[in-house]
Backbone as numpy.savetxt, mean C-alpha at the origin, in Angstrom:
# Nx Ny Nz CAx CAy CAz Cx Cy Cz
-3.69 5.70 -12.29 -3.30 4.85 -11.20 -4.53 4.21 -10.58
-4.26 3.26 -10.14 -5.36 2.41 -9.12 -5.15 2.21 -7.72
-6.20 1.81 -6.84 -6.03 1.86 -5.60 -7.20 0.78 -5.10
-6.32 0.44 -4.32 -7.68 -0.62 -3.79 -7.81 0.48 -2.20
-9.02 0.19 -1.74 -9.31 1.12 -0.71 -9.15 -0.06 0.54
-8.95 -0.10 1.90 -9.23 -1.19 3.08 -9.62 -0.51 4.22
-10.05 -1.43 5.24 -10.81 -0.49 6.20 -9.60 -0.11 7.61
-8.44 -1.21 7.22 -7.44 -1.32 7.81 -5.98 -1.16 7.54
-4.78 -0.37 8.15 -3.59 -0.89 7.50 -3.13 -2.48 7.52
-3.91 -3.11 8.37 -3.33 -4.28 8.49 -3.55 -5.30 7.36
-4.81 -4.63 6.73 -5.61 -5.67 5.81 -4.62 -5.30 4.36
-3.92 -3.86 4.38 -3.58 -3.56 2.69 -2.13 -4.16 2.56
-1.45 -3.96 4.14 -0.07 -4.64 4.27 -0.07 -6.14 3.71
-1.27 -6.98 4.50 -1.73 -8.41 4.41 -1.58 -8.59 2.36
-2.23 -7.87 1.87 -2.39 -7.61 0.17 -1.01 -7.25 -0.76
-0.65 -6.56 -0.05 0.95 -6.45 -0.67 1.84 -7.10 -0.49
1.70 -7.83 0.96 2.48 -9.08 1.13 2.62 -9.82 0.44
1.57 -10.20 -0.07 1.12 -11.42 -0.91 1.08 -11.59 -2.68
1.12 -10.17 -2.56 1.58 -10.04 -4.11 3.27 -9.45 -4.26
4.29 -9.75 -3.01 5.21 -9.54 -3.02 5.80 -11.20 -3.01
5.12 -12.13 -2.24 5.53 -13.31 -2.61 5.54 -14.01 -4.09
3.79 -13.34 -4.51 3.85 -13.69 -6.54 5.01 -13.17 -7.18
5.65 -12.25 -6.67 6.57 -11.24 -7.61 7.64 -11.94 -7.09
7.96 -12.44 -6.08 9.43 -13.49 -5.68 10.09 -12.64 -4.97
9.76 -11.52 -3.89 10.41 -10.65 -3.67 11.65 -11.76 -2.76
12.57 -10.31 -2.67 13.60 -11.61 -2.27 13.19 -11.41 -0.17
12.73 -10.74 0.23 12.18 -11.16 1.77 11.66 -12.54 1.87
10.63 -12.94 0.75 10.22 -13.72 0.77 11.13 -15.29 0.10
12.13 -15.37 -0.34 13.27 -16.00 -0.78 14.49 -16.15 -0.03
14.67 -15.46 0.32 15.93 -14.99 1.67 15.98 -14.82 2.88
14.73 -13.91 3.34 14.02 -13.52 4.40 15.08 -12.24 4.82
15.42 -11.62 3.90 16.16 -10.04 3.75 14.91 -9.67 2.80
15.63 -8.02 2.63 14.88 -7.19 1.54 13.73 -6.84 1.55
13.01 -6.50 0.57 12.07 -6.08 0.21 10.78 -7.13 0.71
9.72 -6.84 1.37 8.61 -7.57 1.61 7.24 -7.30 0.95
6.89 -6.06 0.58 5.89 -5.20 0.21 6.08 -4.46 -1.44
5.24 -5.13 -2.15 5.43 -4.29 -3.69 5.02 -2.49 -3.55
3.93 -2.29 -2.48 3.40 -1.32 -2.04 3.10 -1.27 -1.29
3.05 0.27 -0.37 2.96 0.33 0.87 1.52 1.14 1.11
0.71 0.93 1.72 -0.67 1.73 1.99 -0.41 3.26 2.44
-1.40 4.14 2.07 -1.30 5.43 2.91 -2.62 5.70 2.93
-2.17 6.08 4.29 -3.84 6.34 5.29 -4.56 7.60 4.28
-5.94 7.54 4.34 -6.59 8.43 3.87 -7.34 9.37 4.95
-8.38 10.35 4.54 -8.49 11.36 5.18 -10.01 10.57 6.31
-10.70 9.47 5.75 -11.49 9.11 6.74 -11.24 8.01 7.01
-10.01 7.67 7.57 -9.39 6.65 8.35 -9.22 5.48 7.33
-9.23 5.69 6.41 -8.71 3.79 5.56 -7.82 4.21 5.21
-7.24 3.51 4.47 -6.38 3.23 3.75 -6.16 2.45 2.27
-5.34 3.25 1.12 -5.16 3.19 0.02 -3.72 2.19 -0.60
-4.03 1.32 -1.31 -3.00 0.86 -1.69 -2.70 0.59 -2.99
-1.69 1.28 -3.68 -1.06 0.95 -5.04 -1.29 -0.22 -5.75
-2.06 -0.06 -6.59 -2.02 -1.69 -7.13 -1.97 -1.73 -9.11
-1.42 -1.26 -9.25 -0.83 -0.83 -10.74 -0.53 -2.23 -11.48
0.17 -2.69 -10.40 1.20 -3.78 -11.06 0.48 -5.25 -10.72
-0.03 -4.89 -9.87 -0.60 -6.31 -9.10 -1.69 -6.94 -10.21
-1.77 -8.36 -9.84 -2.63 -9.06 -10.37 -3.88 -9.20 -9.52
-4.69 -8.65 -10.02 -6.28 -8.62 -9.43 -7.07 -9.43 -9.70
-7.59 -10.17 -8.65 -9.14 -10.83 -9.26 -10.18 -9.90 -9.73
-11.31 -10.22 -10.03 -12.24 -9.72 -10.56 -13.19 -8.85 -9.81
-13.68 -9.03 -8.37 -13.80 -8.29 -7.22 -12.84 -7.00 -7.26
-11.42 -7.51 -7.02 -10.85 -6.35 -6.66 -10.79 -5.54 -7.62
-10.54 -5.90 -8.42 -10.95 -4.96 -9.96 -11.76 -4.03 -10.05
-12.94 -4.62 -10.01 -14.26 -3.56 -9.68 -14.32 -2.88 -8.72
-13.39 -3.12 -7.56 -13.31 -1.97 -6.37 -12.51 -1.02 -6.21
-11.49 -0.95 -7.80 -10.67 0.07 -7.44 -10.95 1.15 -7.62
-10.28 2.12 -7.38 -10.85 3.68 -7.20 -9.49 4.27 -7.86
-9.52 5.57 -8.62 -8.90 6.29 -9.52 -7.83 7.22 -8.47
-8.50 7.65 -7.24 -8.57 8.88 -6.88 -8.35 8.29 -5.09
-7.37 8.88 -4.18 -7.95 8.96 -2.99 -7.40 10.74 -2.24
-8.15 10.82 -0.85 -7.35 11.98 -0.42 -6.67 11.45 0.92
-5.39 11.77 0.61 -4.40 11.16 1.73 -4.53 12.08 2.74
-4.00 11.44 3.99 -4.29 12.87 5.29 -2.20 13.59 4.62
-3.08 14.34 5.28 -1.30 15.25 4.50 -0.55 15.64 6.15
0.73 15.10 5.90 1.28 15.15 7.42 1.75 16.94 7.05
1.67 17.44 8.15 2.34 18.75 7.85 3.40 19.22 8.28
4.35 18.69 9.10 5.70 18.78 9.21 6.71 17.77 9.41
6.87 16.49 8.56 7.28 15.51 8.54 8.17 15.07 9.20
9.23 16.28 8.79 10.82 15.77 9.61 10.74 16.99 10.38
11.70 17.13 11.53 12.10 17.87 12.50 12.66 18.69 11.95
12.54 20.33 12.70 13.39 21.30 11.94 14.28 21.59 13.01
15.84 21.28 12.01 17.14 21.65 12.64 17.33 23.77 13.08
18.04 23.51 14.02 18.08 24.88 14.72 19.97 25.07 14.74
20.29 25.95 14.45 21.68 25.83 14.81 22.02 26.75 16.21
């Protein structure tokens, strides 16, 4: 897998956006649905990682991807029911 790394969520959202319009998502056709081919997840020193498998990369981003990240790990996600 690949990952492009950003210093922001705003910047990896901005990146998936945009390769959700190349892909024709239909948000971007309809303005329903799907907007994002991938969604970023924060890493352990504040950036953020984004899926880019599928995406078409320039040559920059290419060379900046990274194999590997460590995500912060939430540790109790959903609420625990009590009866």
């Amino acid at each position: 897998m690949k990952y492009l790394i950003y210093d922001n969520k705003q910047d990896a959202l901005d990146r998936s956006e945009a390769e959700g319009l190349r892909h024709g998502l239909t948000y971007h056709l309809d303005g329903i649905g799907t907007r994002y081919v991938t969604s970023p997840v924060e890493t352990t020193d504040g950036q953020f990682a984004l899926l880019v498998d599928d995406f078409l990369l320039s040559d920059e981003e290419q060379a900046a991807t990274v194999d590997t990240f460590s995500p912060v790990i939430i540790e109790n996600p959903l609420p625990t029911l009590t009866t």
